[in-house]
OpenMM code with the backbone's topology and positions (N, CA, C; nanometers):
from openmm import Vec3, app, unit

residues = "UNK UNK UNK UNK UNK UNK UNK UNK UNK UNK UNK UNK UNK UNK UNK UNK UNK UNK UNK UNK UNK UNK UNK UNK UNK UNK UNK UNK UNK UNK UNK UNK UNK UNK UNK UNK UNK UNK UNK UNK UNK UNK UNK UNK UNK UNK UNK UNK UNK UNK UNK UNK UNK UNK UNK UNK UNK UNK UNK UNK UNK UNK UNK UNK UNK UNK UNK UNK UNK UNK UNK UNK UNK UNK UNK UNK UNK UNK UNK UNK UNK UNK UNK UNK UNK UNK UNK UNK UNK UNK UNK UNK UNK UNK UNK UNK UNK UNK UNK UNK UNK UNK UNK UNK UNK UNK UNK UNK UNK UNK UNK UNK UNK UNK UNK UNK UNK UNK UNK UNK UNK UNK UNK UNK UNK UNK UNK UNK UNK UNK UNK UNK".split()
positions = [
    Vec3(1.2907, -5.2503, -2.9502),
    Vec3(1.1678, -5.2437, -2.8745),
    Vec3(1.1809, -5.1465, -2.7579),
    Vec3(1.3036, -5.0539, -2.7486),
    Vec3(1.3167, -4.9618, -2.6241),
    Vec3(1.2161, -4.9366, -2.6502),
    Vec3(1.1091, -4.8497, -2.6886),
    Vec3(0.9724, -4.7511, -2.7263),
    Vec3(0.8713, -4.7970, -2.6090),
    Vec3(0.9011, -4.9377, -2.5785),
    Vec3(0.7541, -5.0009, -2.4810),
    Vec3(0.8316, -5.0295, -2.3355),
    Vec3(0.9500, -4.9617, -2.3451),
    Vec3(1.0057, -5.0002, -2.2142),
    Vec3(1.0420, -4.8656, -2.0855),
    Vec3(0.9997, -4.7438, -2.1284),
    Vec3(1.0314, -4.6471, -2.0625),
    Vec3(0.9073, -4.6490, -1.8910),
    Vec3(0.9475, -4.6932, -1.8561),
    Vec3(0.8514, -4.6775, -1.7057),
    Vec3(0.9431, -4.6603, -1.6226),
    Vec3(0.9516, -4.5558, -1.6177),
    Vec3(1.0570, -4.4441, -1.5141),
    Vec3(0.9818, -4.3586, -1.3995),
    Vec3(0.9258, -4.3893, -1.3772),
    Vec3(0.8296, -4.3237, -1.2595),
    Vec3(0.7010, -4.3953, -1.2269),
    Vec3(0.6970, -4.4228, -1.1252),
    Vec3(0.6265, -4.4837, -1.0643),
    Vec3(0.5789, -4.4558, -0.9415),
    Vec3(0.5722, -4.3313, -0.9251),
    Vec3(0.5520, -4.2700, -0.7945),
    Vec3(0.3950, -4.2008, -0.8537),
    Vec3(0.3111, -4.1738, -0.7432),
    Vec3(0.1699, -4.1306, -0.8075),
    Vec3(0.2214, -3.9617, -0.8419),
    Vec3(0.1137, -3.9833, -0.9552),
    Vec3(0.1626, -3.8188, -1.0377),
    Vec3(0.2751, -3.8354, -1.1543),
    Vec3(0.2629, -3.9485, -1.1584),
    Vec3(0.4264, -3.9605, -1.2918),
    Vec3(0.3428, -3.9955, -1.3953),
    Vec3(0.1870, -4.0372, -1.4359),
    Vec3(0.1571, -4.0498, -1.5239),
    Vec3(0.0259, -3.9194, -1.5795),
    Vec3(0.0446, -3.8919, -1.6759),
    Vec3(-0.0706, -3.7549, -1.7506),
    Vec3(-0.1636, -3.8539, -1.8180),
    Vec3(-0.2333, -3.7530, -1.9013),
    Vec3(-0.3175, -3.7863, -1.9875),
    Vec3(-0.3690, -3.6718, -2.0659),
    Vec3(-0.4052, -3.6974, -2.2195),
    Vec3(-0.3968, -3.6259, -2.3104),
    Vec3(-0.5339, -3.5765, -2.2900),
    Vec3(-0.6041, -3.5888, -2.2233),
    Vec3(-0.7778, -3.5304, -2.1450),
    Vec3(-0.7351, -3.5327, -2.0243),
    Vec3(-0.8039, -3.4482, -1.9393),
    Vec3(-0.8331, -3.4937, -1.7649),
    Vec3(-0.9746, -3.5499, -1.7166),
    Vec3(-1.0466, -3.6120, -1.7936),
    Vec3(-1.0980, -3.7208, -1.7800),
    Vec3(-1.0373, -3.8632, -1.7617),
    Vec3(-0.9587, -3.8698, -1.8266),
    Vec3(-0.8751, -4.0020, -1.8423),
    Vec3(-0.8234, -4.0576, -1.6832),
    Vec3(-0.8311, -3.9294, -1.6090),
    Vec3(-0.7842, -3.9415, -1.4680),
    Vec3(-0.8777, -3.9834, -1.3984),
    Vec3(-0.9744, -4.0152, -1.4480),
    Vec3(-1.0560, -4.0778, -1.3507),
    Vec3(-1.0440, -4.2605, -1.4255),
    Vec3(-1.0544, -4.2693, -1.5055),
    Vec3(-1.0098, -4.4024, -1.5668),
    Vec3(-0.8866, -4.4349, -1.5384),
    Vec3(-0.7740, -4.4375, -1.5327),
    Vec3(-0.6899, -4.5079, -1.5409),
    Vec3(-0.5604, -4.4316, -1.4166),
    Vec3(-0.4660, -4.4906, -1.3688),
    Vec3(-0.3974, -4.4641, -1.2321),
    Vec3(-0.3238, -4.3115, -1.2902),
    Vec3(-0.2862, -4.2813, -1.1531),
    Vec3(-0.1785, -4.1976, -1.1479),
    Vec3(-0.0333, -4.1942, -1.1694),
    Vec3(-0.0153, -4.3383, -1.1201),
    Vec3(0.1445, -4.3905, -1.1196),
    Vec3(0.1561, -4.4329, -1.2741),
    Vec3(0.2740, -4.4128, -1.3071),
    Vec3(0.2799, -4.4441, -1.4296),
    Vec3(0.4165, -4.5923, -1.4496),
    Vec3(0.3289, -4.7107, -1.3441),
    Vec3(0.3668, -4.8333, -1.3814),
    Vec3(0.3053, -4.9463, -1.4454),
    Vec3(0.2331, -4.8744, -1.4990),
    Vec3(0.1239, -4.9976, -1.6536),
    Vec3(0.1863, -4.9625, -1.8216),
    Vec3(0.1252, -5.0686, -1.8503),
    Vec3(0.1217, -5.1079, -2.0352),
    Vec3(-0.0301, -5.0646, -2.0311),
    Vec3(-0.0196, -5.0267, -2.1733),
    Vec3(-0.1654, -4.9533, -2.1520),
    Vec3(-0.1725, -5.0608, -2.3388),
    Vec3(-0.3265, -5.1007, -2.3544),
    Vec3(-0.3406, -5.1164, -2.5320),
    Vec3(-0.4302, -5.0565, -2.5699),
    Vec3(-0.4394, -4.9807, -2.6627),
    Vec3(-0.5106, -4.9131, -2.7432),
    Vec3(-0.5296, -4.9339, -2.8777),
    Vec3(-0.6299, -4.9406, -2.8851),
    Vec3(-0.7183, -4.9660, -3.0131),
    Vec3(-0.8033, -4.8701, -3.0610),
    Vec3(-0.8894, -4.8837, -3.2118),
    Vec3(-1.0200, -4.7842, -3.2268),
    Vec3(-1.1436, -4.8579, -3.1786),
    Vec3(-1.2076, -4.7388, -3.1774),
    Vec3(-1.3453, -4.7806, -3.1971),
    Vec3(-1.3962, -4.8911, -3.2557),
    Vec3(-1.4492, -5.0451, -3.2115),
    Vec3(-1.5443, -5.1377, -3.3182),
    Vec3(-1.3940, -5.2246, -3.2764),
    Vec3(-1.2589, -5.2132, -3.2653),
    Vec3(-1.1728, -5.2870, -3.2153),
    Vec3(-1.1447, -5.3546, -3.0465),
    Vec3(-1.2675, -5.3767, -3.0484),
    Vec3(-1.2957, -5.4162, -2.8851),
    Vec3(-1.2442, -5.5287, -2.8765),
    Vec3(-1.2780, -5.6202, -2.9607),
    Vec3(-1.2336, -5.7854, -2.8961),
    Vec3(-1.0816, -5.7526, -2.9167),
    Vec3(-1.0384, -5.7827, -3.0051),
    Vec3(-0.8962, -5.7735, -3.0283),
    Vec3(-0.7994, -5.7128, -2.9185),
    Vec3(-0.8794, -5.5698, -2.8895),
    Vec3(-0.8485, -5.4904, -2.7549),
    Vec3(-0.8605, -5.5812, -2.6374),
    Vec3(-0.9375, -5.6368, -2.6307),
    Vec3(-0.9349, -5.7389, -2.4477),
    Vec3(-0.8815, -5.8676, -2.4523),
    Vec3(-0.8572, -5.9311, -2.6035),
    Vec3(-0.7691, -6.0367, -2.6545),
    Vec3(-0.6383, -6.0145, -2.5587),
    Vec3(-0.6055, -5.9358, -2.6505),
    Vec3(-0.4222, -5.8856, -2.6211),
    Vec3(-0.4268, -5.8574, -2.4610),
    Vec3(-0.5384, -5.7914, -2.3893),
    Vec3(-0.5210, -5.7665, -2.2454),
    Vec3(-0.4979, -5.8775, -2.1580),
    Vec3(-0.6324, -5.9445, -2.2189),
    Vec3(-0.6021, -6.0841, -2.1409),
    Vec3(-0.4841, -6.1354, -2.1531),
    Vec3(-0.4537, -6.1925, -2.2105),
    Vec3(-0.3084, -6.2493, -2.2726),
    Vec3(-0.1946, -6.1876, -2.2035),
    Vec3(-0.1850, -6.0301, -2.1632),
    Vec3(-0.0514, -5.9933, -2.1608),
    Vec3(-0.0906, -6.0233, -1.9476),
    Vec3(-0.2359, -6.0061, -1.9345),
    Vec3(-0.2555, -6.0219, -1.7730),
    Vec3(-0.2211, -6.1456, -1.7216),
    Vec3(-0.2212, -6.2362, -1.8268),
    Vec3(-0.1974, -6.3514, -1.7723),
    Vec3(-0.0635, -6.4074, -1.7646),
    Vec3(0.0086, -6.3284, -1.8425),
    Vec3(0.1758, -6.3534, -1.8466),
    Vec3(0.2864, -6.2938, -1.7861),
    Vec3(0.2208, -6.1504, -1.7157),
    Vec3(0.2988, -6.1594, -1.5722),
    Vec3(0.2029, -6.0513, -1.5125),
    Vec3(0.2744, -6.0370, -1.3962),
    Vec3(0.1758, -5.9413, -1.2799),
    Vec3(0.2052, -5.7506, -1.3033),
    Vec3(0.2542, -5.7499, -1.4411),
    Vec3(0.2500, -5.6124, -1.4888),
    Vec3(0.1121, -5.5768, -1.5139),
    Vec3(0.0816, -5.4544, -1.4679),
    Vec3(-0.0270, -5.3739, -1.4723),
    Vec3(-0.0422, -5.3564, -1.6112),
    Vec3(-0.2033, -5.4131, -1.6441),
    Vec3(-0.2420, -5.3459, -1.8276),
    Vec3(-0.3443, -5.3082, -1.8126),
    Vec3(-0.3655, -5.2231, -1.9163),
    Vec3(-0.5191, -5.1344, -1.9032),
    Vec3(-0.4887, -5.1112, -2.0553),
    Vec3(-0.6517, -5.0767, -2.1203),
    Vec3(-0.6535, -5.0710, -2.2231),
    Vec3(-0.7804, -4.9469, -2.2406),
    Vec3(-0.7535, -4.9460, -2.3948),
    Vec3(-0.8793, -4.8299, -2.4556),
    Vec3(-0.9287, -4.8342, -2.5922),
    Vec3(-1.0555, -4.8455, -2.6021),
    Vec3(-1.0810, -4.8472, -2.7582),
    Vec3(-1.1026, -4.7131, -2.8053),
    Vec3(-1.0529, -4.6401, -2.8454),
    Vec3(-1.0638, -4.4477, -2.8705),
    Vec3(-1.0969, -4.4294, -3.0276),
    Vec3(-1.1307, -4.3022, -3.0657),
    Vec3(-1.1476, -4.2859, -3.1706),
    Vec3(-1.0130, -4.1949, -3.2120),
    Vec3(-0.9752, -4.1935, -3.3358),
    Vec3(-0.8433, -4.1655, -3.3729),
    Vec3(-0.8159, -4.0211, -3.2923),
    Vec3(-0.9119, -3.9410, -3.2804),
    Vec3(-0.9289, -3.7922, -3.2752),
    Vec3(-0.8584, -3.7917, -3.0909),
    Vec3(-0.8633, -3.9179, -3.0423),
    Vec3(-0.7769, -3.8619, -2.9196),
    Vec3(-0.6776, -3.8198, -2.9254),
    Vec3(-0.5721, -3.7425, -2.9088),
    Vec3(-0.4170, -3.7396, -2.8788),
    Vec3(-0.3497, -3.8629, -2.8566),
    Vec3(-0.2877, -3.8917, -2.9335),
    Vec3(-0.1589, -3.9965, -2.8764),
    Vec3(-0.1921, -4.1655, -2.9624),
    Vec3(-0.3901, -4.1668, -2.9619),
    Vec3(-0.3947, -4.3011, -3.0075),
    Vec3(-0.3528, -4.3516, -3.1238),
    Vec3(-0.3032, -4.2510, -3.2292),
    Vec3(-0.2580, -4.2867, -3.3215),
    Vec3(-0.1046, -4.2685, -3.3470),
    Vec3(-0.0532, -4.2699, -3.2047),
    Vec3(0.1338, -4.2112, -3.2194),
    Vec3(0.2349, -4.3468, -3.2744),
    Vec3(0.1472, -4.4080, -3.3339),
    Vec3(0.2407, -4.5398, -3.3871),
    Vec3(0.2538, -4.6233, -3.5171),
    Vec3(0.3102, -4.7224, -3.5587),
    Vec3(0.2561, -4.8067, -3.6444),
    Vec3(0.1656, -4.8040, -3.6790),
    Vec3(0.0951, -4.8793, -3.5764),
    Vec3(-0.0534, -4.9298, -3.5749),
    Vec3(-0.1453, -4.8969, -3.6668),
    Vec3(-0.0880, -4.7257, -3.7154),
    Vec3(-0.2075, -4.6373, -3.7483),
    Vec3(-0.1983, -4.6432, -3.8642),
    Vec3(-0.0312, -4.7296, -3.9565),
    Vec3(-0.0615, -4.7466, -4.0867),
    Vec3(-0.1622, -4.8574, -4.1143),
    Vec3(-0.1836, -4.9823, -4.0513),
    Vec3(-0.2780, -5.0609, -4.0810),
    Vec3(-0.3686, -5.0526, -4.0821),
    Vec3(-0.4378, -4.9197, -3.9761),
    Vec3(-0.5575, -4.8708, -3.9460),
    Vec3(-0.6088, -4.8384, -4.0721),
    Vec3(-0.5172, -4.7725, -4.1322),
    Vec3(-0.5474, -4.6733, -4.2891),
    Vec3(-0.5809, -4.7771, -4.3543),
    Vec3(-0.4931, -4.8922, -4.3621),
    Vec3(-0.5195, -4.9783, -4.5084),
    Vec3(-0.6341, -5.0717, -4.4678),
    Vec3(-0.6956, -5.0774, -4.3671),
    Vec3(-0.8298, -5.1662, -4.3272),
    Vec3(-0.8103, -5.2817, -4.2214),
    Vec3(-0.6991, -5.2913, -4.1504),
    Vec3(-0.6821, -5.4089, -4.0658),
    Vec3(-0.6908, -5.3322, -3.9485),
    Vec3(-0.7077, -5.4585, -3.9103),
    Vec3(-0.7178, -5.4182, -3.7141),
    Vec3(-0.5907, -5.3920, -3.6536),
    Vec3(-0.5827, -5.3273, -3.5670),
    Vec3(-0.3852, -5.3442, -3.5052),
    Vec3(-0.3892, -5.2527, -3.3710),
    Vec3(-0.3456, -5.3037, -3.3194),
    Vec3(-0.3677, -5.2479, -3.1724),
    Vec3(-0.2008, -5.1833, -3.1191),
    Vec3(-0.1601, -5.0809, -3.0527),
    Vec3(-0.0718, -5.0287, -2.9644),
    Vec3(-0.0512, -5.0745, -2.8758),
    Vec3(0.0325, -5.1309, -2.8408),
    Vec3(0.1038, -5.1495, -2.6906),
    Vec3(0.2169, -5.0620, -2.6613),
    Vec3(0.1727, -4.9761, -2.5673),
    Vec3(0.2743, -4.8614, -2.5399),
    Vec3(0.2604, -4.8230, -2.3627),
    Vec3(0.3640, -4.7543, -2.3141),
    Vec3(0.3768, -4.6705, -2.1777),
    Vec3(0.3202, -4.5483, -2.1867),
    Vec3(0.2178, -4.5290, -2.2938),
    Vec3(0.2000, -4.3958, -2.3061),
    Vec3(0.2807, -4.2554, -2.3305),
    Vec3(0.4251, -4.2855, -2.3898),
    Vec3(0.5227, -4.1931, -2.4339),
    Vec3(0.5206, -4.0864, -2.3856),
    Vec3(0.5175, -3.9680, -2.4333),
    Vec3(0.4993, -3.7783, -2.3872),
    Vec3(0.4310, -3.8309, -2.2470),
    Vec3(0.2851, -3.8701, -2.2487),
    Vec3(0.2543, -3.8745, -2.1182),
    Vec3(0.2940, -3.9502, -2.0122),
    Vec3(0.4183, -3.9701, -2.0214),
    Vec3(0.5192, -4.0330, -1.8956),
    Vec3(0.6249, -4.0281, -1.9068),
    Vec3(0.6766, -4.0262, -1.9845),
    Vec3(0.8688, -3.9342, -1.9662),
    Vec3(0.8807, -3.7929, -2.0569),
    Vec3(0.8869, -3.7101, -2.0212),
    Vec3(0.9092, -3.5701, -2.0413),
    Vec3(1.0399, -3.5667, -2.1122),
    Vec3(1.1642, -3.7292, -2.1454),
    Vec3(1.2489, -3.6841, -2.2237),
    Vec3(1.2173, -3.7862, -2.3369),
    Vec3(1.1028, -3.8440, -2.3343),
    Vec3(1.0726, -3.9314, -2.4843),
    Vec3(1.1228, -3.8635, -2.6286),
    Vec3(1.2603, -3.9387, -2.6642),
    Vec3(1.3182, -3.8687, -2.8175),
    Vec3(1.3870, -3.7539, -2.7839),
    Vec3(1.3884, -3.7499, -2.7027),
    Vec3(1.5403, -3.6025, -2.6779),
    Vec3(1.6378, -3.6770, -2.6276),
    Vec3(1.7640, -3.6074, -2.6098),
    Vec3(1.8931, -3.6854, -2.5361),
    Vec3(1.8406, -3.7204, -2.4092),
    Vec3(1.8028, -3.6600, -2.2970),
    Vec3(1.7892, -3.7226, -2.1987),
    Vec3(1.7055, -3.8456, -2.1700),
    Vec3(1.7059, -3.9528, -2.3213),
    Vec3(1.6167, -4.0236, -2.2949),
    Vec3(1.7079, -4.1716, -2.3275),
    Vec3(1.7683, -4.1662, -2.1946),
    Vec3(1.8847, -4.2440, -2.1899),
    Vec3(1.8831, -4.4154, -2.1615),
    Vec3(1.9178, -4.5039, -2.1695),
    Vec3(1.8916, -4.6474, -2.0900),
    Vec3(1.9005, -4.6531, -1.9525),
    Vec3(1.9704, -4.5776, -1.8928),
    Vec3(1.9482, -4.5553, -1.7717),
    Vec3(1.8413, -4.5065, -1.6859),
    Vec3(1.7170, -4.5112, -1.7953),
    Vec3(1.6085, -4.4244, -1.7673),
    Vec3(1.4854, -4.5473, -1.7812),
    Vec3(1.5351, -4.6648, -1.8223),
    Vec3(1.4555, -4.7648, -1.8704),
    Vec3(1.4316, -4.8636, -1.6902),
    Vec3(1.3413, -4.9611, -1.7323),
    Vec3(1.3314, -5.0637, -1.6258),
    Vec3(1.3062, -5.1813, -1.7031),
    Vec3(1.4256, -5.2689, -1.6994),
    Vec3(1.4551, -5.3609, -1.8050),
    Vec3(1.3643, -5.5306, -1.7212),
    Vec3(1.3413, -5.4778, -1.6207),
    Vec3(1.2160, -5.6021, -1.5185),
    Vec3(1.0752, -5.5524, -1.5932),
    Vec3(1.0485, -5.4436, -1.6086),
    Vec3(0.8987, -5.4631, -1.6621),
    Vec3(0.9103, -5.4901, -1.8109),
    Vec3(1.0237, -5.4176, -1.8805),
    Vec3(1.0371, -5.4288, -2.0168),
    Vec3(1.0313, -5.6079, -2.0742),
    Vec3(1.1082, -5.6650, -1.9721),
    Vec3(1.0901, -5.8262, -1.9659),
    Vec3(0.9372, -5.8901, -1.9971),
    Vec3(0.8552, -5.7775, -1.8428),
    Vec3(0.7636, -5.8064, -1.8279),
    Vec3(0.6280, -5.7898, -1.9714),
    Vec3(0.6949, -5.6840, -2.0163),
    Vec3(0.5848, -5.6286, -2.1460),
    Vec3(0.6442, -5.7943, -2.2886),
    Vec3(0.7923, -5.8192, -2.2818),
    Vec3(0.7771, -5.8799, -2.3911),
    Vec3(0.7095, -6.0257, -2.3902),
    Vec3(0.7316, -6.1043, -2.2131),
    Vec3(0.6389, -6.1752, -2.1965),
    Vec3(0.4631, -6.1807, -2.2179),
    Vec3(0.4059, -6.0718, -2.2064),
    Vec3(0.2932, -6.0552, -2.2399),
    Vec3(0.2895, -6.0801, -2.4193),
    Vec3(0.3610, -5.9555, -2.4697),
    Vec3(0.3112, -5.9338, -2.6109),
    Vec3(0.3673, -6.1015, -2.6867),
    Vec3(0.4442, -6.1970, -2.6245),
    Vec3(0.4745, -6.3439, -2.7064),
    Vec3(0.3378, -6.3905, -2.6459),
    Vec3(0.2590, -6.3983, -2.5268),
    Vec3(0.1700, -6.4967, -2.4858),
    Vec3(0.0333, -6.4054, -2.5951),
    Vec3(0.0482, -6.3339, -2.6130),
    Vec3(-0.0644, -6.2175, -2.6666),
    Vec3(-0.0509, -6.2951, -2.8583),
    Vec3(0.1136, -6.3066, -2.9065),
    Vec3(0.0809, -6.3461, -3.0197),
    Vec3(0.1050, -6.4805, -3.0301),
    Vec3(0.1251, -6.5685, -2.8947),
    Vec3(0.0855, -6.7067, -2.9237),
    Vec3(-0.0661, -6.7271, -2.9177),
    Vec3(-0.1763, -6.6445, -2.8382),
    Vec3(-0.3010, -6.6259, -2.8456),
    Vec3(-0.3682, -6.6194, -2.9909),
    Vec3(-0.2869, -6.5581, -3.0266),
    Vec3(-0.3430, -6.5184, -3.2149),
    Vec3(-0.3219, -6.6245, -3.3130),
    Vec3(-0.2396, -6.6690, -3.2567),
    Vec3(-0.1645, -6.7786, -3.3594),
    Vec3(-0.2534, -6.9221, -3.4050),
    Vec3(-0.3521, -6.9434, -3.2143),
    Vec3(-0.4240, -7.0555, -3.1749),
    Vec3(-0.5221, -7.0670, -3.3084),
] * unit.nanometer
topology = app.Topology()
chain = topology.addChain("A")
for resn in residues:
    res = topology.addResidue(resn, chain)
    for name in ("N", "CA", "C"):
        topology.addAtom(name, app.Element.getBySymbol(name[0]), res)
């Protein structure tokens, strides 16, 4: 699960976005879990938000996008998308917050193993939510 744990900057300006619109939606600092979903995947999208807001005081923000953004389809997710199920991303937003995502310099020493805690507490209260 390293993939959802890189939040290495947290100073404002450590987080991009694949538009510069997006900068008016969502922070600068790049210390949130972000979930992303498609289009028509709204509930499911504020399901999982709720759930992960309520299981610790890590910052989440979410997006329902259409595939054609950059990045919303950089995962799994996007095989289920294909075969007809719903499935949502939980990610740090990768490329747009560590500049060594998948190269060597993308070391454990680069991780923050307190929020990474923090993300897996969410995503168990998120799929004990589903389970109900």
């Amino acid at each position: 699960m390293r993939w959802i744990a890189r939040f290495t900057a947290t100073e404002g300006g450590s987080q991009t976005f694949p538009a510069p619109f997006f900068g008016w939606l969502y922070p600068c600092r790049g210390d949130f879990v972000a979930i992303v979903g498609r289009i028509g995947q709204g509930k499911a999208v504020r399901r999982v938000k709720a759930a992960m807001q309520a299981a610790s005081p890590l910052p989440v923000y979410s997006i329902s996008a259409h595939e054609i953004v950059r990045g919303v389809d950089w995962s799994d997710h996007a095989n289920y998308w294909k075969a007809g199920y719903d499935a949502v991303m939980i990610t740090d937003t990768a490329l747009n917050r560590n500049r060594n995502y998948h190269t060597a310099g993308d070391t454990p020493d680069r991780l923050n193993y307190t929020r990474m805690a923090m993300v897996v507490q969410g995503v168990y209260a998120a799929v004990l939510d589903f389970a109900r």
